[in-house]
C-alpha positions as CSV (number, residue, x, y, z in Angstrom):
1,X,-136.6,82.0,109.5
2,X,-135.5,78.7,108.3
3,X,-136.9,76.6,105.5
4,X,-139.0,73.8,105.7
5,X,-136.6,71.4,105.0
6,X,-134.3,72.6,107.8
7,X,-137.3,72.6,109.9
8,X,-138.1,69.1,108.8
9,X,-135.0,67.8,109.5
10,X,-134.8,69.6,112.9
11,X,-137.4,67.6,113.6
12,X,-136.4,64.3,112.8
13,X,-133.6,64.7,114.6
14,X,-135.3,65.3,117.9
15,X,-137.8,62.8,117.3
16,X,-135.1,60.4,117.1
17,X,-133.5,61.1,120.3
18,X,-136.0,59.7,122.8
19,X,-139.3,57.2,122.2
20,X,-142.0,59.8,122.5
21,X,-142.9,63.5,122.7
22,X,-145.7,65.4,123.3
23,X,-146.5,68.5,120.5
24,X,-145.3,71.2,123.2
25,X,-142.0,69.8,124.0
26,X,-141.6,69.4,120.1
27,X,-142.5,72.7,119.6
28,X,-140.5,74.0,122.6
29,X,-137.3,72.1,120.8
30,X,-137.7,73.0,117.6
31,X,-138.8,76.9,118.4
32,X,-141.9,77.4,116.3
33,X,-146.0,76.7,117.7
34,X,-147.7,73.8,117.9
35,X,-150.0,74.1,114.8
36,X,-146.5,74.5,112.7
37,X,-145.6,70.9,114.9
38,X,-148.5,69.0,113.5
39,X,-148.4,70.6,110.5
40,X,-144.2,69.2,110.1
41,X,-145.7,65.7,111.2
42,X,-148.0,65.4,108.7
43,X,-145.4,66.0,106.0
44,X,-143.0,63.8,107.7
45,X,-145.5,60.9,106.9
46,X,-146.4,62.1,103.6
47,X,-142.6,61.4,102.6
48,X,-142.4,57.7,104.3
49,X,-142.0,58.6,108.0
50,X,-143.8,56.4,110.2
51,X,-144.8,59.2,113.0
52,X,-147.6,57.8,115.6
53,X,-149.3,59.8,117.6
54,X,-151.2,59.3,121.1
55,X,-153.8,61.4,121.6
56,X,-155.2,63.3,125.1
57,X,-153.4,65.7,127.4
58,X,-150.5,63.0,127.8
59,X,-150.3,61.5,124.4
60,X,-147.4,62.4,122.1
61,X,-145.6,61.9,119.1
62,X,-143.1,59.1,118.3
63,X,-141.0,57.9,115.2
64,X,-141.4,54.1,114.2
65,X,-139.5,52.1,112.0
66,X,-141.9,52.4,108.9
67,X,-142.1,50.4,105.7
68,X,-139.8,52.3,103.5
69,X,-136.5,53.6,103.6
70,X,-136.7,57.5,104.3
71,X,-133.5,59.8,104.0
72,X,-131.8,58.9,107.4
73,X,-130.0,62.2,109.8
74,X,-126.6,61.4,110.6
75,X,-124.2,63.5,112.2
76,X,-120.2,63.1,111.5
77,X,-119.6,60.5,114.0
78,X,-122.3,58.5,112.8
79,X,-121.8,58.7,109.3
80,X,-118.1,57.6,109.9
81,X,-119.5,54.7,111.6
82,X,-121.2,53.4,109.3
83,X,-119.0,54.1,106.3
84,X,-116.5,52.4,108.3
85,X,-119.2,49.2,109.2
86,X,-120.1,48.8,105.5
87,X,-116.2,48.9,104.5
88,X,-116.1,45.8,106.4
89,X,-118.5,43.8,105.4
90,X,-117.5,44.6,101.8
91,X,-114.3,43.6,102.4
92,X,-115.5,40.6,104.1
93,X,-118.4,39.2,102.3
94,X,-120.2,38.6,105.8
95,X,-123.7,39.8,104.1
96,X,-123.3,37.6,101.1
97,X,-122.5,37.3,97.4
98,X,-124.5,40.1,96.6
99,X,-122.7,44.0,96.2
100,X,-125.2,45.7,98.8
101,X,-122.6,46.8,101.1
102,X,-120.5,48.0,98.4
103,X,-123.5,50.0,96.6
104,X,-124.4,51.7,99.8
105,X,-120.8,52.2,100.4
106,X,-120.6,54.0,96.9
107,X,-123.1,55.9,97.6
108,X,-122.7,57.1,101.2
109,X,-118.9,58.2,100.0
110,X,-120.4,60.7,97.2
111,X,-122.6,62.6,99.9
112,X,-120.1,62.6,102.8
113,X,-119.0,66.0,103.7
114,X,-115.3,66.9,102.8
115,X,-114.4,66.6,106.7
116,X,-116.1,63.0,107.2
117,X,-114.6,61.6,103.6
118,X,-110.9,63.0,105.0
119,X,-111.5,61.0,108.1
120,X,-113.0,58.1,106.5
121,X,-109.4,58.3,104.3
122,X,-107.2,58.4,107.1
123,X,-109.1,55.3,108.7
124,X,-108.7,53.6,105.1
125,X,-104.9,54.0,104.8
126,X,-104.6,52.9,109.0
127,X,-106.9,49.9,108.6
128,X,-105.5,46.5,107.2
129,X,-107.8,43.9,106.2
130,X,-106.5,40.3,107.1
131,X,-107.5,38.0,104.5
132,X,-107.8,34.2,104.8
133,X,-104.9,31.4,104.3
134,X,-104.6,31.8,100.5
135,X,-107.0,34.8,99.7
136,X,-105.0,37.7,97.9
137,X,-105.7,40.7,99.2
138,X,-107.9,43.9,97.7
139,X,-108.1,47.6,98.8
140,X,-111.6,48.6,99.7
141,X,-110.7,51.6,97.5
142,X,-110.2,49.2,94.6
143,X,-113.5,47.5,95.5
144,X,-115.8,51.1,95.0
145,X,-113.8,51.7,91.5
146,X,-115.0,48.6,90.4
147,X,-118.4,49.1,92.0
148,X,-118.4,52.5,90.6
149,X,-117.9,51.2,87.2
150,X,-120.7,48.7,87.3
151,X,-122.9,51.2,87.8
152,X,-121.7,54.1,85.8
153,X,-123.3,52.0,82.2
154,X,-120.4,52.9,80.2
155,X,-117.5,51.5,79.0
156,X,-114.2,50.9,80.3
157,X,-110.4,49.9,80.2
158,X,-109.4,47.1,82.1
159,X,-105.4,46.6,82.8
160,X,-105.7,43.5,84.1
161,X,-102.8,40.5,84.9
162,X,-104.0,37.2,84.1
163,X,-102.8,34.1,86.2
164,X,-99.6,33.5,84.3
165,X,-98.5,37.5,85.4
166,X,-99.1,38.6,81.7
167,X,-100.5,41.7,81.4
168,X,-103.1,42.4,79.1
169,X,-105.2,45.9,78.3
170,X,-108.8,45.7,76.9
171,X,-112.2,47.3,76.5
172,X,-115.1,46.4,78.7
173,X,-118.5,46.9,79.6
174,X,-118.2,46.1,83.8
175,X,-121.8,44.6,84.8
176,X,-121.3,43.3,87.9
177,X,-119.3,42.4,91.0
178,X,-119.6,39.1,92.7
179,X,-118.3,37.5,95.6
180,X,-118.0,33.8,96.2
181,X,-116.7,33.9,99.9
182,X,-113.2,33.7,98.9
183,X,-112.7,36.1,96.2
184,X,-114.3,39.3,94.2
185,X,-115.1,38.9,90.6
186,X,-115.7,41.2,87.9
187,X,-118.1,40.4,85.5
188,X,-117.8,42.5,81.9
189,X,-118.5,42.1,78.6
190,X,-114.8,41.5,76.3
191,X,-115.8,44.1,73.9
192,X,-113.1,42.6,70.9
193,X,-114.0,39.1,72.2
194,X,-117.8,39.8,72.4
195,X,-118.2,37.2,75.1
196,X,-119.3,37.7,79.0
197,X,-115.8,37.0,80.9
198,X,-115.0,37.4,84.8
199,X,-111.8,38.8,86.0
200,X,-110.8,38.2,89.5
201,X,-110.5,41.8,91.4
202,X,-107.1,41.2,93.0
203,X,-105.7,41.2,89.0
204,X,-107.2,44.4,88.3
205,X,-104.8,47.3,88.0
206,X,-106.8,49.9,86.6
207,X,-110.3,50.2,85.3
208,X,-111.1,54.0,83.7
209,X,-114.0,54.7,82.0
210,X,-113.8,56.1,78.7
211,X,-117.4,58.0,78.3
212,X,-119.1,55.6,76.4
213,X,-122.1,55.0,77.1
214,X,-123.3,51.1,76.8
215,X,-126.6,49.0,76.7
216,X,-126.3,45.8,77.6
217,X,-128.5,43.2,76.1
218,X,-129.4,40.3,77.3
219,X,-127.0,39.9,80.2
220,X,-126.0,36.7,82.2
221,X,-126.9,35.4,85.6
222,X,-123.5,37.1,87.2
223,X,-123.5,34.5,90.2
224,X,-124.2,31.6,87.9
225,X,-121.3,32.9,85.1
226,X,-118.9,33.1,88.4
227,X,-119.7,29.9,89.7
228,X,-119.4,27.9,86.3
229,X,-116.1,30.1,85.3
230,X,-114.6,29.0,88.8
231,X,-115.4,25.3,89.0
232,X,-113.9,24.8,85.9
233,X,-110.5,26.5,86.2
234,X,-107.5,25.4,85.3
235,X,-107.3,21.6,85.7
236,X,-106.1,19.3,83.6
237,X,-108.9,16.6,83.6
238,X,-112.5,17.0,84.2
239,X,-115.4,14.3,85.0
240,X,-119.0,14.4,84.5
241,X,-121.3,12.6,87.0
242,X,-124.8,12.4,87.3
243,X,-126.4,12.2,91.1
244,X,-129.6,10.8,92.2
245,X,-131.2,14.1,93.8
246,X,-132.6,17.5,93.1
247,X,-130.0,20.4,92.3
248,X,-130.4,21.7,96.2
249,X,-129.1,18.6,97.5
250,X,-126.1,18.4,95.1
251,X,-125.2,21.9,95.9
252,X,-124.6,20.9,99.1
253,X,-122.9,17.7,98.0
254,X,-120.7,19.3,95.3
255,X,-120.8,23.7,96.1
256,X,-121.1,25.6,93.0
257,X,-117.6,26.9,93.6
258,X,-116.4,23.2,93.3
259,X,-118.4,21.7,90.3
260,X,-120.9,23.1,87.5
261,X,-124.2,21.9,87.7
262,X,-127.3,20.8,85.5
263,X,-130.1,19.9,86.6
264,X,-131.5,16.9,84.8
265,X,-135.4,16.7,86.3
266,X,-136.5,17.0,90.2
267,X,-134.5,14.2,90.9
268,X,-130.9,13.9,89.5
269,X,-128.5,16.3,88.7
270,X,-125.7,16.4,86.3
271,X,-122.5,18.0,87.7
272,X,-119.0,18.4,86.0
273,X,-116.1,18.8,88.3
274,X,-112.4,19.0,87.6
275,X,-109.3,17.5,89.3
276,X,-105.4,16.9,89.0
277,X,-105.0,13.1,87.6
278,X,-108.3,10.2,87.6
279,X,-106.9,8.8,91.3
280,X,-107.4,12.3,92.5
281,X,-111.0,12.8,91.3
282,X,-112.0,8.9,92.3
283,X,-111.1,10.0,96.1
284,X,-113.0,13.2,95.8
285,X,-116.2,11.4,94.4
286,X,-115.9,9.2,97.4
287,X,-115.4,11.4,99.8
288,X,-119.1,12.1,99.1
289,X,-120.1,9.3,100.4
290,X,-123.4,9.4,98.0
291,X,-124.4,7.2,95.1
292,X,-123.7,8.5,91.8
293,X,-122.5,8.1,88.3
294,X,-120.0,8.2,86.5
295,X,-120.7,9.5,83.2
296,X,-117.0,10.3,81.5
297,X,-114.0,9.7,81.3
298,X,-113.4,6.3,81.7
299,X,-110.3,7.0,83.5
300,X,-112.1,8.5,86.0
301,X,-115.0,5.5,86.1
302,X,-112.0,3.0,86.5
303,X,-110.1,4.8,89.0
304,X,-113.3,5.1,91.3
305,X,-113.9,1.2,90.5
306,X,-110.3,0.4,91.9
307,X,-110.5,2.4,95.0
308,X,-113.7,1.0,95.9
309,X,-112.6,-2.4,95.4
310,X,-109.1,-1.7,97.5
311,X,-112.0,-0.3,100.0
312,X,-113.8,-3.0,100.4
313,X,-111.1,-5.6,100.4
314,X,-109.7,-3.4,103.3
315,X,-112.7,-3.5,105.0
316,X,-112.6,-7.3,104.4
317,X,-109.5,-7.9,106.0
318,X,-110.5,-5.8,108.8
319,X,-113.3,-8.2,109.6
320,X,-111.1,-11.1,108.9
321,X,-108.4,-10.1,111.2
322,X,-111.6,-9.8,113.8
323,X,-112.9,-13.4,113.5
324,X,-116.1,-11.3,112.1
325,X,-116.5,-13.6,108.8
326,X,-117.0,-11.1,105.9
327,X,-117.6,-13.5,103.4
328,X,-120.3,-11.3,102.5
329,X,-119.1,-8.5,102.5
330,X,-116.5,-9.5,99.6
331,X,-119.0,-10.0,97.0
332,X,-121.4,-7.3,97.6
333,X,-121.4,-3.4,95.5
334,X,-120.6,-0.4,96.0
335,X,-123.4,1.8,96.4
336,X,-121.4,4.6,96.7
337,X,-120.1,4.3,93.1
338,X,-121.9,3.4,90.0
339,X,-120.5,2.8,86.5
């Protein structure tokens, strides 16, 4: 006699092969009675299985999608699939910023039988994942470490190699893993620094835990700490302009990858964005194509000044050159560029 779990999951399976059934074919498939069949449905939706039922001489029984997640039957082939599918969109960020595929991932890997997880290995090491122009590249095996570590709530050593190729090893207490749609970021607590840091995932070497457990307090918006970390990199002069609209709009003016953003009120937004030398932040502000301000440097405000004159006078010759008379044109502002 088998259990009632077996039995259970018997059933689901054969439920799940065709849209409906009626309680003697389940019976017939499953080899017990009829009351035993009802009996096995009923539990099924006591447990989050969305099981209908018809009822008459021709009604049956049939598995819906339900409102929760129930534990899902797969066989080998299956499971491979989608161990395989959520490799990919980890690796490729298609679902996001978030960590979901790489979570599920985790977590599909510590229940796969030994067979599956050796297959799943082999397609690891034959699979190469082709990055974009400029994106370094990062082992999905890498990826689950880090994952793994995020979740694990204890602390860890990081070897990591910073962007000058020095190596550096140091405590940390991983939180979480963020993707920006060109890169994966580590966010951790610097234990001897006490401050929230990211580390980019292609500079990670190693991360080992070293069975300590850790409660963090207060942790920081990871997606926010990522964005602000990244937009101001290593440049050697940075501006801060104000723009006349909400923060949704400037996001899509100025993405959070590019500048950092505050919002000042419904209706302007502060943003601080960095750049090689003041002529190469003047074009970049009006390449926007928006009114704003500039709030500092004065480099940068007198950079953006000349180019919008050179612009207009440009434009002036233009119509000049076209019999078009821009008188008026030579006296009027800017009102893509504000001091």
């Amino acid at each position: 006699m088998i259990s009632a779990s077996a039995r259970l999951l018997r059933l689901l399976a054969v439920l799940a092969t065709r849209p409906s059934w009626t309680c003697a074919e389940l019976a017939g498939r499953t080899g017990v009675t009829e009351r035993t069949v009802r009996r096995d449905i009923a539990r099924l939706r006591e447990i989050g299985y969305a099981v209908e039922s018809d009822p008459g001489p021709w009604g049956g029984y049939r598995l819906r999608a339900g409102s929760r997640v129930p534990p899902l039957i797969l066989d080998d082939e299956e499971a491979l699939a989608v161990a395989v599918g959520l490799r990919e969109t980890a690796l490729s960020g298609a679902a996001g910023g978030d960590q979901a595929a790489l979570s599920a991932l985790l977590k599909l890997r510590q229940v796969l039988p030994g067979r599956v997880a050796d297959r799943l290995a082999g397609v690891d090491a034959a699979f190469v994942h082709t990055p974009r122009p400029h994106e370094p590249q990062i082992t999905a095996g890498l990826l689950l470490e880090l994952a793994a570590a995020c979740r694990a709530g204890e602390r860890a050593r990081l070897s990591y190699r910073d962007r000058e190729g020095r190596a550096t090893v140091r405590d940390v207490d991983p939180y979480r893993l963020v993707h920006t749609g060109h890169r994966w970021y580590l966010v951790a607590r610097d234990v001897t620094r006490g401050k929230w840091r990211t580390f980019r995932a292609d500079r990670v070497e190693r991360l080992q835990g070293v069975g300590q457990p850790v409660e963090l307090a207060d942790p920081p918006d990871p997606a926010l700490l990522v964005s602000r970390n990244t937009a101001t990199g290593p440049y050697p002069l940075y501006a801060t302009v104000r723009l006349p609209v909400g923060l949704d709009q400037a996001l899509r003016l100025i993405p959070s990858t590019v500048g950092a953003h505050r919002p000042e009120g419904p209706d302007a937004t502060v943003v601080d964005v960095g750049g090689p030398d003041p002529d190469g932040l003047a074009r970049y502000l009006l390449s926007l194509a928006t009114p704003l301000r500039v709030l500092t440097p004065d480099s940068v405000r007198r950079a953006l000044r000349r180019r919008t004159r050179e612009l207009l006078k440009a434009l002036d010759d233009e119509e000049g050159a076209r019999g078009g008379g821009g008188a008026g044109a030579g006296t009027s502002d800017s009102a893509s560029a504000k001091a």
